[in-house]
VMD Tcl script that draws the C-alpha trace (Angstrom):
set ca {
  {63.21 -131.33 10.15}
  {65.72 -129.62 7.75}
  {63.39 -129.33 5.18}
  {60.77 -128.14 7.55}
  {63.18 -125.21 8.56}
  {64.08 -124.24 5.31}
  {60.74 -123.55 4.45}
  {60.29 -121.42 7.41}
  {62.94 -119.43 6.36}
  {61.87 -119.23 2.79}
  {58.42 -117.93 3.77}
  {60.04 -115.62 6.23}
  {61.75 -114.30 3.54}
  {59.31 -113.53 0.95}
  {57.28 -112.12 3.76}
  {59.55 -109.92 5.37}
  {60.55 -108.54 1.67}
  {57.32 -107.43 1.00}
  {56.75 -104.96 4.35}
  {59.78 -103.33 2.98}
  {59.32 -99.69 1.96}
  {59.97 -98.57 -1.96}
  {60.25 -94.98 -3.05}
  {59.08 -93.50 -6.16}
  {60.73 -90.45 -7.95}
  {58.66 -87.46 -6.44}
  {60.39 -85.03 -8.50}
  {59.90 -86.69 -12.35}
  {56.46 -87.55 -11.35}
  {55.70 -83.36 -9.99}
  {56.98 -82.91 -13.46}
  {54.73 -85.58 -15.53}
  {52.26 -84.12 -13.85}
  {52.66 -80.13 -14.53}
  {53.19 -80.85 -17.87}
  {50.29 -83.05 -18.41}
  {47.91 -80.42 -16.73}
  {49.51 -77.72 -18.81}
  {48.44 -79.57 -21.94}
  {44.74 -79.52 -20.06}
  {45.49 -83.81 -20.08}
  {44.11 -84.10 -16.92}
  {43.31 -87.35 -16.88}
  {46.75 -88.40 -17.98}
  {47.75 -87.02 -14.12}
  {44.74 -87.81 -12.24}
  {45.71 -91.51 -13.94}
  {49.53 -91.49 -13.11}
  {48.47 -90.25 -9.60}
  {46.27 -92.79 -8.81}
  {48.03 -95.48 -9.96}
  {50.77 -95.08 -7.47}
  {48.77 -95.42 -5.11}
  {48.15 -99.22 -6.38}
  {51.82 -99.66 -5.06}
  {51.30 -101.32 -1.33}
  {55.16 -100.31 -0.98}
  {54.46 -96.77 -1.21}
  {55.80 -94.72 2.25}
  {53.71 -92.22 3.92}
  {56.42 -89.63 2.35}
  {55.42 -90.97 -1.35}
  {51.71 -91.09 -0.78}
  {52.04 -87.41 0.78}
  {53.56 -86.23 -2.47}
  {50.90 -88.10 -4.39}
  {47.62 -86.40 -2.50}
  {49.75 -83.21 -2.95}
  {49.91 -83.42 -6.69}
  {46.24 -84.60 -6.82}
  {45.21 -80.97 -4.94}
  {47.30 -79.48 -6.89}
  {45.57 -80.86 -10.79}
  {42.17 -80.39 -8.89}
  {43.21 -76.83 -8.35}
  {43.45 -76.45 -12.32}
  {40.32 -77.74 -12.78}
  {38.64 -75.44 -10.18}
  {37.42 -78.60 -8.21}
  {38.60 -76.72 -4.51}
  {35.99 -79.53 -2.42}
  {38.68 -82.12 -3.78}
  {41.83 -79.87 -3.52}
  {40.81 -79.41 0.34}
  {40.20 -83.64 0.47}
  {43.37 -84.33 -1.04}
  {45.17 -81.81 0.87}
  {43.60 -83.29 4.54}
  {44.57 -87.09 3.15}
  {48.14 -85.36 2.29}
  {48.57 -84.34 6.08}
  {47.55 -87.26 7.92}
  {49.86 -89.72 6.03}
  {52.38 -87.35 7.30}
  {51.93 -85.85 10.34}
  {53.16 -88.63 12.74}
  {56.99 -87.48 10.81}
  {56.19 -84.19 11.16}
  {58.26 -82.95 14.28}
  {59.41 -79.93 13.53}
  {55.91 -78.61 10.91}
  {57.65 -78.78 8.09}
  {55.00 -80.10 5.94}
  {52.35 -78.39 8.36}
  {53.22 -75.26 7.24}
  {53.27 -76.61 3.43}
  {49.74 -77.78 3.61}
  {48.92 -74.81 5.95}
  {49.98 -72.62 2.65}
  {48.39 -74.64 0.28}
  {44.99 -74.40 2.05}
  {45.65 -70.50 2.67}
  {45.99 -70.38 -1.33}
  {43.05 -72.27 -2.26}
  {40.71 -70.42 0.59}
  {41.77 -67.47 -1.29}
  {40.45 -68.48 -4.85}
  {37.42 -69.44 -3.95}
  {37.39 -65.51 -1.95}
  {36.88 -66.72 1.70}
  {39.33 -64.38 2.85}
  {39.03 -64.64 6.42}
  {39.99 -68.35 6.71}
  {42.49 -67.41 4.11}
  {43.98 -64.31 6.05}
  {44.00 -66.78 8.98}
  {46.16 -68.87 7.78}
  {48.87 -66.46 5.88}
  {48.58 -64.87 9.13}
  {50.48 -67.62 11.21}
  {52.65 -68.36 7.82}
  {53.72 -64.56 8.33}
  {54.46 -64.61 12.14}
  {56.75 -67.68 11.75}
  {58.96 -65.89 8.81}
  {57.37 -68.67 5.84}
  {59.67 -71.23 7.73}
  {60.10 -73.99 5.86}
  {57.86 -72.62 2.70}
  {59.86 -72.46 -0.87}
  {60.36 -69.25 -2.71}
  {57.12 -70.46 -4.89}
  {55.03 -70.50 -2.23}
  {56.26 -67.68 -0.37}
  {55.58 -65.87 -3.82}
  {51.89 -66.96 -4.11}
  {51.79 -65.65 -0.22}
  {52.68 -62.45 -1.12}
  {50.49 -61.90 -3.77}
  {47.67 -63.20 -1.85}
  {48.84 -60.56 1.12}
  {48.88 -57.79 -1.84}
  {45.52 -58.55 -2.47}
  {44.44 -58.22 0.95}
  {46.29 -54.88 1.05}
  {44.62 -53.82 -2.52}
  {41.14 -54.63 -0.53}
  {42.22 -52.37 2.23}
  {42.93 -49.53 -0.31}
  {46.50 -49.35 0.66}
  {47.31 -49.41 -3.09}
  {51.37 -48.38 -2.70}
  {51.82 -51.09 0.15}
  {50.18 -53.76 -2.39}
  {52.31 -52.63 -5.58}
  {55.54 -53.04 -3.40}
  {54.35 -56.39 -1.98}
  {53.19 -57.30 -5.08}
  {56.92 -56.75 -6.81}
  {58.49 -58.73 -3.93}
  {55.76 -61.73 -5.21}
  {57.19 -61.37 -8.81}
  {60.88 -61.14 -7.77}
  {60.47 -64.48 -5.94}
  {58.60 -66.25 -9.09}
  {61.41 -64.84 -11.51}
  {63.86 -66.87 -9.50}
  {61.84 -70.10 -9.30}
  {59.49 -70.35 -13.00}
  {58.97 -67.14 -15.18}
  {55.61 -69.33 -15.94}
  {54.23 -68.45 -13.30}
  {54.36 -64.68 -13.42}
  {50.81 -64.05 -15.11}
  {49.57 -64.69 -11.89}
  {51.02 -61.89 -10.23}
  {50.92 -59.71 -13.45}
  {47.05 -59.28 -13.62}
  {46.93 -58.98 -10.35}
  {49.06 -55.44 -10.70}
  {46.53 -55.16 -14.03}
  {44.12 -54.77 -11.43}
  {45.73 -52.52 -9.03}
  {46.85 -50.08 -11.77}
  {43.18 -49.95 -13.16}
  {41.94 -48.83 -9.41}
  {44.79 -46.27 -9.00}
  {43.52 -44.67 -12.71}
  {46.29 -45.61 -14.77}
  {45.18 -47.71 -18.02}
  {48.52 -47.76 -19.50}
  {50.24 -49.50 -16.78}
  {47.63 -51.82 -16.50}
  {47.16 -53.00 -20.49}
  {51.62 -52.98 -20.05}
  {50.75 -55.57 -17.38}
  {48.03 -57.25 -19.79}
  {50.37 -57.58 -22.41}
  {53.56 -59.00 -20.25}
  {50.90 -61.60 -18.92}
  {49.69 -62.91 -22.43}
  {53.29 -63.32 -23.66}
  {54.36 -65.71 -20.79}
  {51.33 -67.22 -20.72}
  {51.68 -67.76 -24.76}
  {55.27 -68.65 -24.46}
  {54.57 -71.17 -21.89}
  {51.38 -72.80 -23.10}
  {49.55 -72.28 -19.95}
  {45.58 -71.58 -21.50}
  {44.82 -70.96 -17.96}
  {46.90 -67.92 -17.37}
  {45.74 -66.59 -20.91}
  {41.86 -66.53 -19.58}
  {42.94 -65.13 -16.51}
  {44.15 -62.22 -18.30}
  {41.31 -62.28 -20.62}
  {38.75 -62.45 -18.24}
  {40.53 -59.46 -15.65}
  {40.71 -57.28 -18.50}
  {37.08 -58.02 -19.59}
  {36.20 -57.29 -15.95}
  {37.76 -53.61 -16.32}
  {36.26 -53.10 -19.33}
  {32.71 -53.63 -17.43}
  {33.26 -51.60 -14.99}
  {33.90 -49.10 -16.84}
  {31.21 -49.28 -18.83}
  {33.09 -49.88 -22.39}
  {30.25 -52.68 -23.69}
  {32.17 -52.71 -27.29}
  {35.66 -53.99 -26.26}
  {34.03 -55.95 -23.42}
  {31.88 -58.08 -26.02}
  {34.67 -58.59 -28.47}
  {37.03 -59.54 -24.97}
  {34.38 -62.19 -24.31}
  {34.44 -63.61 -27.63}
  {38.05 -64.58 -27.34}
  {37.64 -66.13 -24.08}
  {34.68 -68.18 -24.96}
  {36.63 -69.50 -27.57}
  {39.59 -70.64 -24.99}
  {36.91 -71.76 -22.66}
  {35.72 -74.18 -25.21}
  {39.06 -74.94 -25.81}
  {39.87 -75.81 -22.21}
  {36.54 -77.49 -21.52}
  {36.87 -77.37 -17.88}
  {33.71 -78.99 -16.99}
  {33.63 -81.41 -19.37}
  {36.91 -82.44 -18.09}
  {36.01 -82.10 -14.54}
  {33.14 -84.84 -14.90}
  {35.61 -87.26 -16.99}
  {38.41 -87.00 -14.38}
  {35.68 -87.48 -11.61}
  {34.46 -90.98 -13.25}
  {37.76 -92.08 -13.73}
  {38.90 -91.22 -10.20}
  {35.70 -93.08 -9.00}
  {36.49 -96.23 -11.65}
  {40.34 -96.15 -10.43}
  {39.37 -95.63 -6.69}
  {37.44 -98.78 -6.88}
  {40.17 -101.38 -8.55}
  {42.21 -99.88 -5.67}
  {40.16 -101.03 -2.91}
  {39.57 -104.49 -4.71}
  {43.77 -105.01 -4.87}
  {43.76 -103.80 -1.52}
  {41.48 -106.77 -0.49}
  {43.24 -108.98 -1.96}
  {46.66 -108.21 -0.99}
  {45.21 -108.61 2.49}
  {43.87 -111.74 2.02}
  {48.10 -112.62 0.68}
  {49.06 -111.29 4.09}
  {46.94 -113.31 6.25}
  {47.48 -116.13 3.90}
  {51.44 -115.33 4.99}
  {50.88 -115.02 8.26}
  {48.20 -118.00 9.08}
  {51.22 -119.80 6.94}
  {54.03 -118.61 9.33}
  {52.30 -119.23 12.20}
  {51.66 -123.14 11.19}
  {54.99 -123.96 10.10}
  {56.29 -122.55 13.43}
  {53.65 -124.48 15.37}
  {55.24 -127.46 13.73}
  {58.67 -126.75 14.56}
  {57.73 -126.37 18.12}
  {56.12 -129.18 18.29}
  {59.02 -131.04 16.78}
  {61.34 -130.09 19.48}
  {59.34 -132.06 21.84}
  {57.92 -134.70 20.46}
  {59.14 -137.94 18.97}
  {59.90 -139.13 15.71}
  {57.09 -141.84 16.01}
  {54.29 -138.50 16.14}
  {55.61 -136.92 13.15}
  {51.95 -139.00 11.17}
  {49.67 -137.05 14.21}
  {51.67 -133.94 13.25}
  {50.84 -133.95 9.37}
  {47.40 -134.66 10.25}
  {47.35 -131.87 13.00}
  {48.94 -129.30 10.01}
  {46.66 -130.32 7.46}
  {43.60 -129.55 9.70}
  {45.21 -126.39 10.14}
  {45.51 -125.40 6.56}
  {41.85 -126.71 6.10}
  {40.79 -124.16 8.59}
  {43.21 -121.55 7.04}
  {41.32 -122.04 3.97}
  {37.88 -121.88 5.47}
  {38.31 -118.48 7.39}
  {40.13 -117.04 4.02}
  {36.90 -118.24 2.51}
  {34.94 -116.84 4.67}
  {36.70 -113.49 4.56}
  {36.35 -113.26 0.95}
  {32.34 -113.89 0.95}
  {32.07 -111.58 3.65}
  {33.88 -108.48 0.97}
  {31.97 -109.21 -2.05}
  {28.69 -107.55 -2.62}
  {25.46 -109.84 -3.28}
  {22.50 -108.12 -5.09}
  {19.34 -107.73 -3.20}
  {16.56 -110.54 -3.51}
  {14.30 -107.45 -4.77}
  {16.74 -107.59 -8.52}
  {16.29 -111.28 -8.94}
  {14.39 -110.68 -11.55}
  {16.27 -107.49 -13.12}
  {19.42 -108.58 -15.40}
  {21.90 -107.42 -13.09}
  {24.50 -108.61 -15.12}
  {24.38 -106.37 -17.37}
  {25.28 -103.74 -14.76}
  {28.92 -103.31 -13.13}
  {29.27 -103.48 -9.33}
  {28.81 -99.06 -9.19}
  {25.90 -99.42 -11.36}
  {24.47 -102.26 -9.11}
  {24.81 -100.16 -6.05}
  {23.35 -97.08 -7.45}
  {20.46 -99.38 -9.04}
  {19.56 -100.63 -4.99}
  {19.77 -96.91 -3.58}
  {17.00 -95.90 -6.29}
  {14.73 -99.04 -5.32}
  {15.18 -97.55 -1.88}
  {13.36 -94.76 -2.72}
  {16.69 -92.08 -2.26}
  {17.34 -88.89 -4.13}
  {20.57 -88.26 -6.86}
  {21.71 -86.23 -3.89}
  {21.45 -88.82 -1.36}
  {22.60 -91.18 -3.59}
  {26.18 -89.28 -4.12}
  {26.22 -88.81 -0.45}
  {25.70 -92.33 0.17}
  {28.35 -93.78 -2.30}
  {30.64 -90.28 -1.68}
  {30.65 -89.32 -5.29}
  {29.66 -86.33 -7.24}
  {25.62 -86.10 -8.14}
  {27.00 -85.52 -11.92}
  {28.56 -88.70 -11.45}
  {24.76 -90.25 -10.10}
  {23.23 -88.83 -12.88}
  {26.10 -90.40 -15.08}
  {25.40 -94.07 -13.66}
  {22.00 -93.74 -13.90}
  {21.69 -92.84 -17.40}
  {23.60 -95.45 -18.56}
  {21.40 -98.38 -16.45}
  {17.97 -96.86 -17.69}
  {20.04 -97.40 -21.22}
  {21.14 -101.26 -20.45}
  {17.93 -102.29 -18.81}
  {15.86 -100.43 -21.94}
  {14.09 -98.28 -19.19}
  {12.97 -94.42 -20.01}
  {12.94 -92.88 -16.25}
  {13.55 -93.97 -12.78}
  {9.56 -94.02 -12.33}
  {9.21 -96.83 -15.26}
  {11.93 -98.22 -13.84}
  {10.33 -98.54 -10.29}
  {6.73 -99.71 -11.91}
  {9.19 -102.67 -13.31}
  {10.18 -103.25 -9.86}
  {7.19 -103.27 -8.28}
  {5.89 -105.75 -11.45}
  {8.38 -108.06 -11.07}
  {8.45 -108.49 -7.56}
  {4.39 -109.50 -7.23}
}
mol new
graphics top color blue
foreach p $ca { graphics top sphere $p radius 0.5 }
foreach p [lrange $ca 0 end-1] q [lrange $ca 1 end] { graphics top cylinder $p $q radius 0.2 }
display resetview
């Protein structure tokens, strides 16, 4: 009976240790990940991001931060239908601690930025609206900046050039005091307003500040900002010379950045990572029940030794190793019931050539559905269909999806 109680409290042990909660260090990995994405290695963050989310001792404050900073490296690759998904996965791991909106009005500004960029201004204006009418509450200087600017826009669209130029030097005077970095943004912004209001000089003054801390600071994203606002004035204005040479130079940061190229890589990977995620999440389910279906039985058997006699302890082994048997058989069970069999229709195809994505894409195109359905179906990008797809015609030695299906058809008569 003693040893029958220490191993209850052994396994209660382990098991309790593992529902405790571990944090990570938010702030070194915010800045892992801006420096990464300022070196345009976004795949190094989109990697480190992911991968905490393999921890299973991660609190809903950590995985917060972690859906935050994946908006935030979709943001620099102009990828805003992720930003908004990672932003909506940020708020619902936090809003049951969110009593008093603190992080409400953190993803409230974060959406208000992004519906901005992509100019949908009214959802935008919405939101900076209610940011505005509570003061910024709880909203750091860098976002209140950002805020501004996007305000001083609004106010630049409304003609009400003075009003924008002073809102847009309370923007800058909040970025000085939190990263000089960041002051391009606001900076071509005023290149803009200056242009509109007639005066060239001010505006190139504000091209030129804008290039140096965007040179100084490595950001190639701030640089073809510039580039591309000044290339914008020099079209409307009709000045084809210095507009063609301007668009040389940013073609050749464009290539350098490679923001679609990057875009599709990150995508895959996010898929490829997404998908050992789910598998460890499986199985570290299948640990817990294993715990639990474990607790429960030694417990049974402590019970039962309370009131029975030392002459049943033979019908009590029996009894527990029935109950392990059956432990085993619904684990079993479980685990069949998560893993994916091929359709009887590939029997004949050498599926093992293919991983389990590749499979899964291979039984949507037998079904007769579209790249577009396809990425709908599996909730991926139709570049990353098209991706998949090329690489099965290219292990099963196939040209196009219609000699593909003929091979089908062929096999299966």
């Amino acid at each position: 009976m003693r040893i029958i109680i220490s191993t209850i409290l052994c396994c209660g042990l382990a098991f309790s240790t593992s529902l405790f909660s571990q944090t990570i260090d938010v702030k070194t990995i915010e800045d892992q990940v801006y420096n990464f994405n300022n070196k345009l290695n976004f795949k190094a963050s989109q990697e480190l991001l992911l991968s905490q989310l393999h921890n299973n001792k991660l609190t809903a404050h950590d995985r917060y931060h972690v859906y935050r900073l994946l908006s935030y490296t979709h943001k620099r690759l102009f990828d805003y239908t992720s930003v908004f998904h990672y932003l909506n996965k940020a708020y619902k791991e936090i809003k049951s601690s969110d009593p008093d909106g603190k992080y409400l009005a953190e993803i409230n500004a974060q959406r208000a930025l992004a519906h901005f960029d992509i100019h949908e201004y009214p959802q935008a204006d919405t939101l900076l609206l209610s940011l505005e009418a509570n003061s910024f509450k709880h909203l750091n200087n860098e976002l209140v900046a950002k805020l501004q600017m996007q305000r001083a826009y609004l106010q630049f669209l409304d003609k009400d050039y003075f009003k924008a130029e002073a809102t847009y030097d309370l923007a800058i005077a909040n970025i000085k005091g939190v990263s000089m970095c960041d002051l391009p943004m606001a900076l071509v912004k005023k290149m803009q307003l200056y242009e509109e209001m007639g005066d060239r000089s001010r505006a190139l003054e504000n091209y030129h500040k804008a290039l140096h801390y965007a040179d100084s600071c490595g950001i190639l994203k701030y640089a073809i900002y510039a580039k591309e606002e000044l290339r914008n004035i020099y079209k409307r204005n009709k000045e084809f010379a210095a507009m063609g040479q301007l668009q040389d130079e940013i073609d050749k940061l464009d290539s350098i950045y490679k923001k679609n190229e990057r875009l599709a890589e990150v995508n895959l990977m996010k898929e490829n990572l997404e998908t050992s995620l789910q598998e460890k999440k499986i199985k570290a389910k299948n640990r817990q029940i294993l715990y639990i279906i474990a607790a429960s039985v030694l417990l049974g058997i402590l019970c039962l030794g309370a009131f029975y006699a030392f002459w049943q302890q033979k019908n009590k082994r029996k009894r527990l190793e029935s109950e392990f048997l059956n432990m085993k058989s619904s684990l079993q069970q479980y685990a069949d019931e998560h893993y994916h069999q091929p359709s009887n229709e590939f029997r004949n195809i050498r599926l093992d050539l293919l991983n389990q994505r590749q499979q899964e894409v291979l039984e949507l195109i037998a079904k007769g559905l579209s790249n577009k359905e396809i990425a709908e179906k599996l909730f991926i990008s139709e570049n990353t269909v098209k991706y998949h797809i090329k690489n099965i015609y290219l292990l099963l030695e196939v040209k196009d999806r219609k000699e593909f299906l003929v091979r089908l058809k062929n096999k299966g008569s």
